[in-house]
N, C-alpha and C positions, 0 to 999 in steps of 0.2 A: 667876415664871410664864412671861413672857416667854424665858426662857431654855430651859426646858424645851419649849417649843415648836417652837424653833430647834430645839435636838438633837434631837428626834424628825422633825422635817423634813429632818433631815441626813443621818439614820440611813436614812429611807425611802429619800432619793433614792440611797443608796453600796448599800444593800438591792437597789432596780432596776438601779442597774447591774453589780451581781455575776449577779443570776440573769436578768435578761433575757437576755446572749450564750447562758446557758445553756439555755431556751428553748428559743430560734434556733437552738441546735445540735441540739439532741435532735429539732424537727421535720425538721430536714433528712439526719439522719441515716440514717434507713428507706432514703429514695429514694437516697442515697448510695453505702451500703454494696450494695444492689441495682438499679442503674440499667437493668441490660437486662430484667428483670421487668418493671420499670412502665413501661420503653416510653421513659423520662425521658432526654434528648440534650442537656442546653442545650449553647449554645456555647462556652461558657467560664467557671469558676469555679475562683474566686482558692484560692490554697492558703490550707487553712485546720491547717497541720501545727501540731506542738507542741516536736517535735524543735529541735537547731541548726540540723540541716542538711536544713531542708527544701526549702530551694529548689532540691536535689541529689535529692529522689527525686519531681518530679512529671512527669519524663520517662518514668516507667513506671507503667501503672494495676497498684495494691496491692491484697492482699487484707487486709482486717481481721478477719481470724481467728486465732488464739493460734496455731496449727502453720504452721509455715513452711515451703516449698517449696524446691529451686533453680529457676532461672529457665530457662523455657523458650526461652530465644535468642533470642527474637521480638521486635524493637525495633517499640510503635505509632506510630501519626498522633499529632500534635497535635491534631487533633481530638476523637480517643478519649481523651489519656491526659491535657488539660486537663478534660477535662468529669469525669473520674471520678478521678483522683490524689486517693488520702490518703495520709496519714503513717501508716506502722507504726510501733507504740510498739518502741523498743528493748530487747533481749534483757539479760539481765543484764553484766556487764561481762568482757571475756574472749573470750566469746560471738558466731561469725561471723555477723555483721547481715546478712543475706539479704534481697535486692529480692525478693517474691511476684510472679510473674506471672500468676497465676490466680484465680481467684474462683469462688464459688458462684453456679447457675443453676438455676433451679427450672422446670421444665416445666411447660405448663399442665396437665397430668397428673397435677399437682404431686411427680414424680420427680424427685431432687436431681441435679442433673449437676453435671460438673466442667466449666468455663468452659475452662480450660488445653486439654481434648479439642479443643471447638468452634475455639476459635483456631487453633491448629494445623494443624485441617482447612483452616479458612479461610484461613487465610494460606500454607500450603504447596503447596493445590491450587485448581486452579481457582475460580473460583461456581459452586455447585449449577446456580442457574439458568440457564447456559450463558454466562454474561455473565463476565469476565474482574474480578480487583480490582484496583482501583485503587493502581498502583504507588506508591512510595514517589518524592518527587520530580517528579512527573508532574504538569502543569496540568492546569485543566480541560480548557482545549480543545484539549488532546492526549488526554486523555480522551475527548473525542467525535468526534475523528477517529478514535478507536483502536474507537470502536463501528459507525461505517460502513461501515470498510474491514476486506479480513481484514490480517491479519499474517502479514507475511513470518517466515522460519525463524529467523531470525539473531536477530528481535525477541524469539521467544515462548524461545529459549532466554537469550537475557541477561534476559529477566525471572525464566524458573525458577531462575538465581544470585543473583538479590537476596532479600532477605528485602522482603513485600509487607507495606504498612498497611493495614486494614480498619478502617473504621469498624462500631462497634459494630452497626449496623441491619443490616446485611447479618449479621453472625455468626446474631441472632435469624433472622430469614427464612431463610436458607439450613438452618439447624439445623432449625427448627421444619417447613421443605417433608420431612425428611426421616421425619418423624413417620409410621408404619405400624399401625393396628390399636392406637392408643392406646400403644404402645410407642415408644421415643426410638431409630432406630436410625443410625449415620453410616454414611453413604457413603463408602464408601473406594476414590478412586479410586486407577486402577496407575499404576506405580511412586512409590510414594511414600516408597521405602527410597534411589532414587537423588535425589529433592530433599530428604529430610534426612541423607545423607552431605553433601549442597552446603550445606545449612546448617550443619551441625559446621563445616566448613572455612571457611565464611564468618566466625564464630566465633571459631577459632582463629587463623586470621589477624588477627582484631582485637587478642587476646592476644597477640600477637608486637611488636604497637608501644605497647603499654601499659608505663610507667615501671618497677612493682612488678614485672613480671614478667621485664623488661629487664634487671633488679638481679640476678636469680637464673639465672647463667651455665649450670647443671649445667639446671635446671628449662627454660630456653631450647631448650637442644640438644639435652632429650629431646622437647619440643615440637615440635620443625622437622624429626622425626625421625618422630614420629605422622603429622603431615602427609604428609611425602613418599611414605610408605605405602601411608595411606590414597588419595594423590593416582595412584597406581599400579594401587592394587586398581580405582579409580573407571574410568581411563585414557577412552575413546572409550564408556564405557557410555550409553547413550540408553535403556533399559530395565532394569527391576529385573530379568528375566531371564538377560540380560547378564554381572551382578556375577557375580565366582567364589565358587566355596565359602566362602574365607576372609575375607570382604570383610566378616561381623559380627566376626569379633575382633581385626580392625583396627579397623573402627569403633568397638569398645567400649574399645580402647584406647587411642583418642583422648577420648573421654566418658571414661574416667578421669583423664585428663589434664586434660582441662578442670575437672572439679569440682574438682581440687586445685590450679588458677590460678584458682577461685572465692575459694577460699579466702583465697590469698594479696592478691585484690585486692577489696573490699570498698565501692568509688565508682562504680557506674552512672553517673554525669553521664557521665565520663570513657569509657566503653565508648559512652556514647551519643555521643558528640560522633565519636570515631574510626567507629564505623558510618554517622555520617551523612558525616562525610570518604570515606570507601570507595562511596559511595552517588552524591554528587554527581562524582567522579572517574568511576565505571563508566558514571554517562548523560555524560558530555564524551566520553567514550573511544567509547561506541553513537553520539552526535552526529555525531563523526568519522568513525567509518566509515562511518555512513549518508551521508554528503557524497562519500566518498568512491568508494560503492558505487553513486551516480546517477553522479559523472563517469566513473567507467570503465565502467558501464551505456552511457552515451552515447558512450563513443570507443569502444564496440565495434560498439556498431550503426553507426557511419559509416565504421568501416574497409573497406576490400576484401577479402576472404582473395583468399591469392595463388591460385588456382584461377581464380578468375572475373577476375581480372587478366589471366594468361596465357590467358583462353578465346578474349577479342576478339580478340587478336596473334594468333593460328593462323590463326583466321577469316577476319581481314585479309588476310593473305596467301594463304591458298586464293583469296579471290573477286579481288583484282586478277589472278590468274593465269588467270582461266576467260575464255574469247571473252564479248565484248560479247553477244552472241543467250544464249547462256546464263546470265546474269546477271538475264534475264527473266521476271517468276510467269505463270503462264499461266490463265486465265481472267479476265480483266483487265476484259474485258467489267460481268463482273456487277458492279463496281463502282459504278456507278449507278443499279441497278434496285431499285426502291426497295419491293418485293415482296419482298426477299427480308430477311434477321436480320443485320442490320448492329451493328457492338462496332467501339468505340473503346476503344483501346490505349495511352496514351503512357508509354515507359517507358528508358531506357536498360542494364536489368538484361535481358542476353539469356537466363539460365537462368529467371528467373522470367515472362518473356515467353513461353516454349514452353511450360510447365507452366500456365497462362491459355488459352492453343490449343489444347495438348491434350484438357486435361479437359474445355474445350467443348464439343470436335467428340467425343470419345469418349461421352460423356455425351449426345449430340444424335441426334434421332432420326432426322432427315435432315439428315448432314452438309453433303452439298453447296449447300444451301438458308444457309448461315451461310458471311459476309464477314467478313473481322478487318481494320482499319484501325489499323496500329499506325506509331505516330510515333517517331522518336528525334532522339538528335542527331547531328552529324554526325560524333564520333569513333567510335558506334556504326551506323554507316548501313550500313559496310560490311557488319562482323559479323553485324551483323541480320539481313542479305539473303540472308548467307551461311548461316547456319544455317536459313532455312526453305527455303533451294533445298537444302540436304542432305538438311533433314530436313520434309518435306514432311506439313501437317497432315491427311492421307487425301483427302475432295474437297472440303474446306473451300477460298475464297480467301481470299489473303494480298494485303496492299498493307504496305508499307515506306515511309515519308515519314521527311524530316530538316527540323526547324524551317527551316531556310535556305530551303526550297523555297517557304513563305509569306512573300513580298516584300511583301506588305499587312500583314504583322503588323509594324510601326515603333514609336519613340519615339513618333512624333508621331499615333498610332491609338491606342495603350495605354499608357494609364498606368501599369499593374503593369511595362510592362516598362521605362519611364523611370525609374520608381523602382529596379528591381532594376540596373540600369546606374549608379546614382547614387555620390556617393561618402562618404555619408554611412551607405548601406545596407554598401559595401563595409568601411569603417566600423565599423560594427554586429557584422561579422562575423570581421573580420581584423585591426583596430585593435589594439595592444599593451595601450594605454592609456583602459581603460575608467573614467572615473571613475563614470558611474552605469551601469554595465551590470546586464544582465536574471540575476537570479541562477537562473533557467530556462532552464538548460543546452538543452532540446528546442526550444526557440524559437533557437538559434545551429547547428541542422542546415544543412548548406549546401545541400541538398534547396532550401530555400526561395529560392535564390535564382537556379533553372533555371526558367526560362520553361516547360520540358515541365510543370511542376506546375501551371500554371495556364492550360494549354488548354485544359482540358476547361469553359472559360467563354466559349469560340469555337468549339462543334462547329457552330454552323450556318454559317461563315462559311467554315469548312475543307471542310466537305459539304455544299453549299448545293443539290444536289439531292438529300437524303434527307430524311424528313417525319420518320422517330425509330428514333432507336440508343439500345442498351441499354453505357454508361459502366462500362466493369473497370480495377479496380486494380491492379497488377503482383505485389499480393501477399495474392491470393485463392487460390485451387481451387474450381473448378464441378464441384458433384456431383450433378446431376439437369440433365434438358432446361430450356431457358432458354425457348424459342418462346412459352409461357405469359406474359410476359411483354407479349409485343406486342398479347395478345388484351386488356388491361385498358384498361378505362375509367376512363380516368382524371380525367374532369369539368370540362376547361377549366383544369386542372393542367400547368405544366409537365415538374416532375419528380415521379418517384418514388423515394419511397425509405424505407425501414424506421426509424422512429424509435428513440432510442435511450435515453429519460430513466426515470428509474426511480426513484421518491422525488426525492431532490432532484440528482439524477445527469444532467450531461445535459441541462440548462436554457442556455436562452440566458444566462443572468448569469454562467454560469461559461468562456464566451470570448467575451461583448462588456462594453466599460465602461461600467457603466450610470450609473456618475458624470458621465460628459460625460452633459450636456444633450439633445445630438440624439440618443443611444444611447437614453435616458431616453423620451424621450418616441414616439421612433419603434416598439420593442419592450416586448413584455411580459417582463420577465424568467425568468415562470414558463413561458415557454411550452416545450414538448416539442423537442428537437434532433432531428438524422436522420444518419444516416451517407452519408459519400463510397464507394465503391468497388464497391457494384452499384445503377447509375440508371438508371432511365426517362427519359429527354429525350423530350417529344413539339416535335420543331425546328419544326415549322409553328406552331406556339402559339407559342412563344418568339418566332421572327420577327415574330408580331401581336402580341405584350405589349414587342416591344422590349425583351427581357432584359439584353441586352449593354449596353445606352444607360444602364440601371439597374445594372449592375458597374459601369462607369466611373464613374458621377457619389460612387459609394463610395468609392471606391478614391482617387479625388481628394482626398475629405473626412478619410482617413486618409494622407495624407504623411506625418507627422508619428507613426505608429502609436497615436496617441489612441484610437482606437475601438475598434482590437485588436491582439491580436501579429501576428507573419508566420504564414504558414498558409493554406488554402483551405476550412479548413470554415467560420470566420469569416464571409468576404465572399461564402460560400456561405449559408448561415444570414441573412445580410443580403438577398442578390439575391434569392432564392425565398422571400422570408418571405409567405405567404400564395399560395403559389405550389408549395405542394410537396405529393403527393397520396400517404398514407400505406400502403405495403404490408404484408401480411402478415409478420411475423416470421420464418417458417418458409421465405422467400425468402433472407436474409441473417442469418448468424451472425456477431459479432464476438466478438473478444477470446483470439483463439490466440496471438497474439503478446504476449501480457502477463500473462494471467488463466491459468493451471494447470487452477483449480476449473469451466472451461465444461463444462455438462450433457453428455455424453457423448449423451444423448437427443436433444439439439438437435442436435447435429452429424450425426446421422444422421439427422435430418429434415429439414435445410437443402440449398437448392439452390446456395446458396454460401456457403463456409469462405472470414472473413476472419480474415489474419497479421496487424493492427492492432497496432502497440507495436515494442518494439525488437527482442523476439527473435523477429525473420525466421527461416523452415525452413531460407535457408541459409546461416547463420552459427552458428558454432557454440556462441554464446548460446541458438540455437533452443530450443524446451522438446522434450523427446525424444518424451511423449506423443502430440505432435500432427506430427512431422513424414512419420512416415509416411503420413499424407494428404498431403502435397507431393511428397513423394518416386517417390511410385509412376507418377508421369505423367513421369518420368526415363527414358531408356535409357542407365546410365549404362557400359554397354558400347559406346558410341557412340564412335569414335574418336577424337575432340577433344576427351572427356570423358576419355579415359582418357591423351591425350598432356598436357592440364594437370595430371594426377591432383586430378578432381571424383571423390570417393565420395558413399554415400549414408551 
């Protein structure tokens, strides 16, 4: 009796464990076999294959359907193709084992789609929703940089040559946004004959470093032969338009090539591991020349063209040759009359110094009522003088100053200028042997280490009888009357000036360190930034708030660059913090010098266009869109213009 108890207890428990996995299997099978119906993503689920070799196919999600596909080219995430890989059962023996790459989709329409459609869409073009996918190899937080910012050319076309992963959730949403009148219908955007000839080819070259295909010398040469082709018919196309006539029976004769190196090689692991070689090699290779496309971005904004080299040398020597009396600006007077529209200047670039005057005075409604106070240095003092006695701004005054003439501006007065004398700074910038240097090429412009860049935190001391000048950059264009400016109330504000924060753009945390302590506790990091290059100065306020006294004790507290980089908006952003009185937008537009996409609206609403960024109007980086606003305040029939040969 006792025996028979045993075995029936034996029995039950070998009972449970045959059919419980089975069970387990059958409930999880539904959601399995259709995971993008029910919505179901987990993150990760073990292979549950039956095959040998299944640890070989759960790098691509399978369809478990008895008709077998060829495979669409489209290598997924690990994301997508852990959560959904099963094993397809194998074909009889003989029989080429085909990886599925598609699957059945059911609308909520309940219309049966083919999954393979949807992929494809989604991985060869854009997102529906306007949002880019998520490359293959990409972080996150290149991922969210890449949603801030737009993308450069170079970028969005080395992404059109990769094959992109998409997780499953976006395939649903973007499929289902396109849903019309209870009908399933895709979107097709253009060209999408030119990104999959680049996916055949991306393909094909994977087939070329594959073992089994390497073996078959004849099947090789007519391969690299479809390619070259096809590589031909492709050549400079950017549009389906483009392709010539013959360019589908090349490409179909590549896609027969390829099915019959399907054929021959029958191991995805092995095509996957080579795509993702090919993958991580094409982001090293965009890594690199993105590195390489900021330092030559940066030696080209700090070159000279030989134009504006040769301009000061003419210059120079015309104005030593002229009598002392005529070396003289005439209305010298109104210098200090403090009624009238005083601009402060400092700049050593004498072409973008007259196109600043010109457009002023041209754009002004009474010229003569407008002073320019422009500062240089002394290798440009001459030059300076010289071009505004040739060329004279209508009945605008000129004054011409060279730092040397402020014998109060010392070491032992300014700190900024002790530090930039130091040899630590020099250092910083000319040292061979950098072991922690700033790997922010823009923070190593030698700009920063000219005194002229930071005068404009001494206009009262330099004009100490005008009550408030309106602050220009060297590389603006004024295109409306400025006078308006002096009529503002600006509320016991020292400066003015156009903020410039926008989402998260443009906050003081992204040029002060808000890790040091004093940065921390002195500023709010969220607070709104403001641009240098058209200000309000009211000098009689600042003389009573003792502005200057509050740069210095900064300036001191950053020897050592703890608090920020080199730069002037910085310790401009520090000295007027609660002190800066915010104007209309429509006074100051930025970003010609970097940004392509500015509102063409706004530039014809602004009373001044700033060049902000490297590509200044006159180098030949300039963007071409905008430089005829700089250009046209040129006479470049001028004859010093035309003995350096300056075009426009």
């Amino acid at each position: 009796m006792a025996r028979t108890r045993t075995r029936l207890v034996l029995l039950l428990l070998l009972a449970l464990t045959l059919l419980s996995p089975l069970a387990l299997y059958t409930s999880r099978l539904p959601a399995a076999l259709n995971p993008i119906q029910t919505r179901d993503f987990p993150g990760e689920i073990t292979n549950q294959g039956r095959g040998g070799k299944a640890d070989k196919l759960n790098a691509l999600p399978l369809e478990t359907v008895s008709s077998l596909k060829e495979p669409v080219g489209i290598v997924f995430s690990e994301e997508l193709t852990e959560s959904k890989s099963q094993d397809l059962p194998l074909t009889k023996v003989g029989e080429h084992k085909s990886r599925v790459l598609s699957e059945v989709t059911v609308a909520a329409d309940g219309t049966t789609l083919k999954a393979d459609e949807v992929i494809k869409q989604v991985t060869t073009l854009e997102g529906q929703d306007g949002g880019l996918v998520k490359g293959a190899g990409i972080s996150d937080e290149q991922e969210k940089n890449m949603g801030s910012q737009q993308h450069s050319s170079s970028e969005e076309s080395s992404q059109d040559t990769m094959p992109k992963q998409t997780p499953a959730k976006v395939i649903v949403e973007n499929f289902q946004s396109a849903k019309t009148d209870g009908k399933t219908k895709i979107a097709v955007l253009p060209d999408v004959r030119i990104r999959n000839i680049k996916d055949q080819l991306i393909k094909a070259k994977v087939y070329l470093g594959l073992g089994s295909i390497r073996a078959n010398s004849q099947y090789l040469k007519d391969l690299r032969q479809r390619i070259r082709e096809v590589q031909k018919v492709l050549g400079d196309a950017s549009k389906d338009s483009d392709l010539p006539k013959n360019a589908n029976e090349k490409v179909k004769a590549l896609e027969q090539m390829l099915i019959k190196g399907q054929q021959m090689q029958d191991d995805c692991s092995i095509v996957v591991k080579k795509l993702r070689a090919m993958l991580h090699s094409a982001e090293e290779q965009l890594h690199a020349h993105k590195k390489q496309t900021v330092f030559l971005t940066q030696l080209a904004a700090k070159t000279l063209p030989k134009g504006l080299h040769c301009l000061p040398l003419r210059l120079a020597n015309e104005y030593f040759s002229l009598d002392p009396v005529r070396q003289q600006f005439p209305n010298q007077q109104k210098l200090i009359n403090p009624k009238l529209y005083h601009y402060a200047l400092f700049s050593d670039n004498i072409l973008a110094t007259s196109v600043v005057v010109n457009s002023t005075v041209l754009n002004a409604k009474h010229p003569s009522d407008h002073v320019f106070h422009i500062v240089t240095d002394k290798l440009n003092y001459a030059p300076m003088r010289m071009w505004f006695l040739s060329n004279p701004p209508g009945k605008a005054t000129i004054q011409v100053q060279h730092i040397g003439e402020f014998t109060w501006l010392n070491d032992s007065y300014s700190p900024v200028l002790k530090q930039l004398r130091s040899q630590s700074m020099i250092d910083y910038y000319f040292g061979t042997n950098r072991a922690n240097s700033d790997s922010n090429l823009k923070y190593r412009n030698p700009k920063y280490l000219s005194i002229l860049n930071h005068l404009r935190f001494y206009l009262p001391e330099i004009y100490p009888k005008l009550d408030k000048m309106v602050f220009l950059d060297d590389d603006i264009v004024v295109k409306k009357d400025l006078t308006g400016l002096w009529s503002i109330n600006m509320k016991g504000k020292v400066n003015g000036a156009v903020e410039t924060c926008g989402e998260s753009f443009h906050r003081y945390d992204r040029y002060l360190n808000f890790s040091n302590p004093i940065i921390a506790k002195s500023f709010d990091p969220h607070a709104c930034g403001w641009a240098f290059g058209m200000n309000v100065f009211d000098l009689a306020e600042w003389r009573r708030q003792n502005i200057t006294q509050i740069y210095h004790s900064w300036q001191k507290l950053n020897e050592d660059r703890s608090l920020w980089k080199l730069g002037t908006l910085p310790p401009g952003l520090i000295t007027f913090w609660n002190k800066t009185f915010p104007l209309s937008h429509s006074w100051h537009v930025l970003g010609l010098g970097y940004n392509p996409h500015v509102n063409s609206r706004d530039i014809e609403r602004a009373a001044v266009i700033h060049y902000n960024g490297n590509m200044k109007p006159w180098l030949e980086i300039g963007l071409p869109k905008f430089r005829s606003y700089w250009s046209k305040y040129l006479d470049y029939d001028q004859s010093f213009l035309r003995e350096c040969n300056i075009n426009p």
